[in-house]
C-alpha positions in Angstrom: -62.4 214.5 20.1 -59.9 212.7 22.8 -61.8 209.6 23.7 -60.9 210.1 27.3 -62.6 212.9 27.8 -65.5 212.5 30.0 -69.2 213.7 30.0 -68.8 215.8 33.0 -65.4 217.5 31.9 -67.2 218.3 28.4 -70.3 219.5 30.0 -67.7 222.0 32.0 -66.0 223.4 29.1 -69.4 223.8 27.2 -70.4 225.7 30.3 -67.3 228.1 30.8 -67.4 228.8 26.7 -71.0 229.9 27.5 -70.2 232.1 29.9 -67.7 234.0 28.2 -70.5 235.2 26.1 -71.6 236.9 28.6 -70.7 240.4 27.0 -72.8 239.8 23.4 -75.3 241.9 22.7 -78.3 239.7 22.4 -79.2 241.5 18.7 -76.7 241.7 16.2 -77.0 243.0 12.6 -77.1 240.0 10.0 -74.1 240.6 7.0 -75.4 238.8 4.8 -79.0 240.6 4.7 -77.0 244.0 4.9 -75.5 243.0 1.2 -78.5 242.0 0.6 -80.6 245.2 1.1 -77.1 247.4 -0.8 -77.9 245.4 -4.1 -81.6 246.2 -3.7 -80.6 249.6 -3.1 -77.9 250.0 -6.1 -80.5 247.7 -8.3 -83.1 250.7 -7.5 -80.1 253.5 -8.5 -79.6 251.9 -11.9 -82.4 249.9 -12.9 -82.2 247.2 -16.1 -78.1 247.1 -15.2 -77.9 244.5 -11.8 -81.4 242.7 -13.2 -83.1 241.4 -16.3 -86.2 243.3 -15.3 -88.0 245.1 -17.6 -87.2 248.7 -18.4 -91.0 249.5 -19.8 -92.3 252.0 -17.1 -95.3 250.4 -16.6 -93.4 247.6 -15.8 -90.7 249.4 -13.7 -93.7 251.4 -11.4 -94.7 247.5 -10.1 -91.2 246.5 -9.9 -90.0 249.7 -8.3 -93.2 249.7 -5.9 -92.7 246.0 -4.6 -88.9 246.3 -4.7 -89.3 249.5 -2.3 -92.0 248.0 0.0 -89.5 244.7 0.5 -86.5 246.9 0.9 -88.6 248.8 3.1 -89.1 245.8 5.3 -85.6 244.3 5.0 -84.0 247.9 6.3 -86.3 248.2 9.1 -85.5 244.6 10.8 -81.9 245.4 10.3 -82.3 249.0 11.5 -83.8 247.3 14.2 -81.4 244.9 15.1 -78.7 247.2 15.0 -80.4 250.0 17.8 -80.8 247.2 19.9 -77.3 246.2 19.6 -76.7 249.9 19.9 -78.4 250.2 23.0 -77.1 247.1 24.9 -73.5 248.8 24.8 -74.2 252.6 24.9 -78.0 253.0 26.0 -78.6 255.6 23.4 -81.1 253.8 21.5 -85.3 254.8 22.8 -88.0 251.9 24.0 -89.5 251.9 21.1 -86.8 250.7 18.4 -89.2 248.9 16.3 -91.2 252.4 16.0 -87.9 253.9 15.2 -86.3 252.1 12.9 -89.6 252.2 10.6 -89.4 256.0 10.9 -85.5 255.2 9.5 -86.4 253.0 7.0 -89.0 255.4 5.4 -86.5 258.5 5.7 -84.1 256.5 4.1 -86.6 255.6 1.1 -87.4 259.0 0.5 -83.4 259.4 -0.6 -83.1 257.6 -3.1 -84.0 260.2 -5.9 -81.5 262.2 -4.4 -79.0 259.6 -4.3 -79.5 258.9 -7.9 -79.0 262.7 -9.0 -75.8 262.5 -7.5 -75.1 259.0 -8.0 -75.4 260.3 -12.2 -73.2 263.1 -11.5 -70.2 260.9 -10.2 -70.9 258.6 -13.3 -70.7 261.9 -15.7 -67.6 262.7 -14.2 -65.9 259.3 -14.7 -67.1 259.3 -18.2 -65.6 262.9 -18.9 -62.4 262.5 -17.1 -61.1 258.7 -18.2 -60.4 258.5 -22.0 -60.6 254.6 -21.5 -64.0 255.0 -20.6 -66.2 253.5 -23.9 -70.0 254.9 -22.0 -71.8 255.3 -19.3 -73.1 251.7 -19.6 -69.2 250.6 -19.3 -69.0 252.9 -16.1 -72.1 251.3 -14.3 -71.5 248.0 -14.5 -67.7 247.8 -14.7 -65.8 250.7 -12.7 -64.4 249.9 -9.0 -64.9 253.7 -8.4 -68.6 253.7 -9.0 -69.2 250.9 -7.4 -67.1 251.9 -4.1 -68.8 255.7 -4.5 -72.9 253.9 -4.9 -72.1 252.0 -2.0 -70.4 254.9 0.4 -73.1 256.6 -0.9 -75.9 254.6 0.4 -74.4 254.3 3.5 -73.8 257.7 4.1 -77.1 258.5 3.9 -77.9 255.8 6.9 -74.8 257.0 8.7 -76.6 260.4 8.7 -80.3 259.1 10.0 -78.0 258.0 12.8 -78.2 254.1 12.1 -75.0 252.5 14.0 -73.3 249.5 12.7 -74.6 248.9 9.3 -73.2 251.6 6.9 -69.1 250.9 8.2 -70.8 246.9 6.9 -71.2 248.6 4.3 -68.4 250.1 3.4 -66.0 247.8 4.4 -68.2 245.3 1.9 -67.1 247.8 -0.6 -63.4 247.7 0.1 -63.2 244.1 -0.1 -64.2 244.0 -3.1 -62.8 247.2 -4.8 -59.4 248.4 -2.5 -61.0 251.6 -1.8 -61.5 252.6 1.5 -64.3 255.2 2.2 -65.6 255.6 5.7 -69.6 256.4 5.4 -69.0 259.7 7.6 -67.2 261.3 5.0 -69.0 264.0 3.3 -68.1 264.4 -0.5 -70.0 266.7 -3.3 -71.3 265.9 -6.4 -69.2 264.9 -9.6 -66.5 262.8 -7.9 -64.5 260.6 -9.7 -62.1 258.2 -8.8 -59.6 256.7 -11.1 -58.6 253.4 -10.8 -58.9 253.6 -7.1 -57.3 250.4 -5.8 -55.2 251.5 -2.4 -57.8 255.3 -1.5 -58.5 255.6 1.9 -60.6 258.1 2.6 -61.0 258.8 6.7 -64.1 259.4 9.1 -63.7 263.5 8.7 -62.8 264.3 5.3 -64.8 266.5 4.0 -64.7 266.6 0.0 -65.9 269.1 -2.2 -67.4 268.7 -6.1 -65.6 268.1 -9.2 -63.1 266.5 -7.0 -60.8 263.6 -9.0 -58.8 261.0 -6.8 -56.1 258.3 -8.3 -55.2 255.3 -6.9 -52.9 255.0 -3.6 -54.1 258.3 -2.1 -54.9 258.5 1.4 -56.9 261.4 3.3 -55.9 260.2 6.6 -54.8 261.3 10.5 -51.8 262.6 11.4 -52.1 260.3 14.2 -54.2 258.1 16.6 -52.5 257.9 19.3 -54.9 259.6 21.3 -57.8 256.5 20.7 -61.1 257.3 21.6 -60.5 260.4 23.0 -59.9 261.9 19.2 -63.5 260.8 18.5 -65.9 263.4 17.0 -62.7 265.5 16.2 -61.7 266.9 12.9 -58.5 264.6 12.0 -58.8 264.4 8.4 -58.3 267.0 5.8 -60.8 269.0 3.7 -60.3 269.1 0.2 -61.9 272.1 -2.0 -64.3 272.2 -5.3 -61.9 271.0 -8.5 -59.0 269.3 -6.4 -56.9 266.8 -8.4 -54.7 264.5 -6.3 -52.5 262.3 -8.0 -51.5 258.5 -7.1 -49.9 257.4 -3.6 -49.9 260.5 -2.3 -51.1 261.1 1.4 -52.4 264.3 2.8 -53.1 264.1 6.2 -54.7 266.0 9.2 -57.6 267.9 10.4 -56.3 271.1 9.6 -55.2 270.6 6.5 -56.7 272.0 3.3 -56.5 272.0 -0.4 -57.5 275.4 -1.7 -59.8 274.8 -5.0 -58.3 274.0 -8.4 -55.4 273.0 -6.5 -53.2 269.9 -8.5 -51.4 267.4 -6.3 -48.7 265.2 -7.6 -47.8 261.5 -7.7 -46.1 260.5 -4.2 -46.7 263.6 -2.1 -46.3 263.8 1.6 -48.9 266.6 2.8 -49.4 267.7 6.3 -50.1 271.6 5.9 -52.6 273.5 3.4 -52.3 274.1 -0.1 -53.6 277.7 -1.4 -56.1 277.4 -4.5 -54.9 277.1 -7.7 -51.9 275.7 -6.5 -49.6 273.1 -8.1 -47.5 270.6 -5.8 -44.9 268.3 -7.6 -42.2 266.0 -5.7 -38.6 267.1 -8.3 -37.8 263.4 -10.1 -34.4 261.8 -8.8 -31.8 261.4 -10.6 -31.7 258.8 -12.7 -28.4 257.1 -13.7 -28.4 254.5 -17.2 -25.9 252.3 -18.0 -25.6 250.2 -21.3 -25.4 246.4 -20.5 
């Protein structure tokens, strides 16, 4: 610091930085406890494969009973947290957030059986559509695409319960780590596998349907966003039918848009209009012209 700066002029600038705060919300959603509570949540999903606990169940009924009642408390306070922030810029959330984010909490506990019926699907379909793929075991611990599909999963279902904030946390936790891109409103069916994955973006609206296989590159996106806020709640992104197959850096794109089922989409395709099922779309290779050196 400049050593002619004096008290007063210090005390001035600590005063007009203060002020400019005066549009944070008083209660913000802790990131770090958010990651926290996903790995509790994906630890609960596939038990014995993020923890040396034991896989005995008599042992697993205590650990899943205590893991459950501290995830229990965890979500609430962030649940919490979040309708309060909620409420200080959109007054949607009730008086009594406390009361309503343990109601939240609870519905979201009672999911997770669900989430790992599907969760076992996606991994069945990873294991039956990559050759690489040595097990199941492999898949869980290893795969980007699992790990980006258990975590939009898990956020979806909060995203659904109407908890602001904390699943797009989520999910953009996810794409740091992974590439893939997977906005928690999305709705996606059961057996979805995504190859590689590194580059998918998958927008707010999509709406995916099962046995569904995406490669690396793809985006599901808008047409456009020019209109801001104002395209809100609308249908922008496209809906892909049962047993799709869409190949790498490809973009389909729009609200109106669908891919009839079985359809197959090839590498490097530009879509912007529907595809009838059954279909097969292929961009003609260029020419290619070899010289010997």
């Amino acid at each position: 610091m400049p050593q002619d700066t004096s008290h007063e002029n210090l005390e001035s600038l600590v005063l007009a930085v203060v002020n400019s705060y005066s549009e944070q919300p008083s209660f913000l959603p802790n990131k770090e406890e958010i990651i926290d509570i996903l790995e509790m949540v994906r630890k609960l999903l596939f038990p014995g494969y993020f923890k040396n606990e034991s896989t005995e169940l008599t042992d697993l009924y205590f650990y899943v009973g205590s893991m459950m009642m501290e995830l229990g408390d965890k979500l609430q306070k962030q649940v919490c947290r979040a309708l309060l922030h909620d409420t200080t810029l959109k007054g949607t959330c009730g008086a009594d957030a406390e009361s309503l984010s343990a109601q939240i909490a609870y519905a979201f506990l009672t999911k997770i059986p669900k989430l790992r019926e599907i969760l076992l699907t996606d991994v069945d379909a990873t294991l039956d559509g990559d050759p690489a793929a040595r097990n199941k075991h492999e898949i869980i611990f290893a795969y980007p695409g699992i790990f980006a599909i258990s975590v939009y999963r898990i956020a979806h279902e909060l995203h659904v319960l109407g908890v602001p904030l904390i699943p797009r946390i989520m999910t953009e936790h996810a794409h740091s780590i992974t590439g893939i891109d997977i906005h928690p409103g999305a709705a996606i069916g059961h057996h979805f596998f995504i190859d590689h994955g590194t580059g998918i973006v998958v927008g707010e609206t999509t709406e995916i349907g099962n046995y569904v296989k995406i490669y690396q590159g793809v985006t599901l996106g808008a047409l456009s966003t020019r209109g801001g806020q104002s395209l809100q709640g609308k249908k922008r992104h496209p809906t892909l039918e049962d047993e799709v197959t869409v190949y790498s850096s490809t973009s389909i794109l729009g609200g109106e848009t669908v891919i009839g089922r079985g359809a197959v989409i090839g590498a490097n395709a530009f879509i912007t209009r529907s595809v009838p099922p059954g279909t097969r779309v292929s961009i003609k290779t260029p020419d290619m012209d070899f010289k010997t050196l």
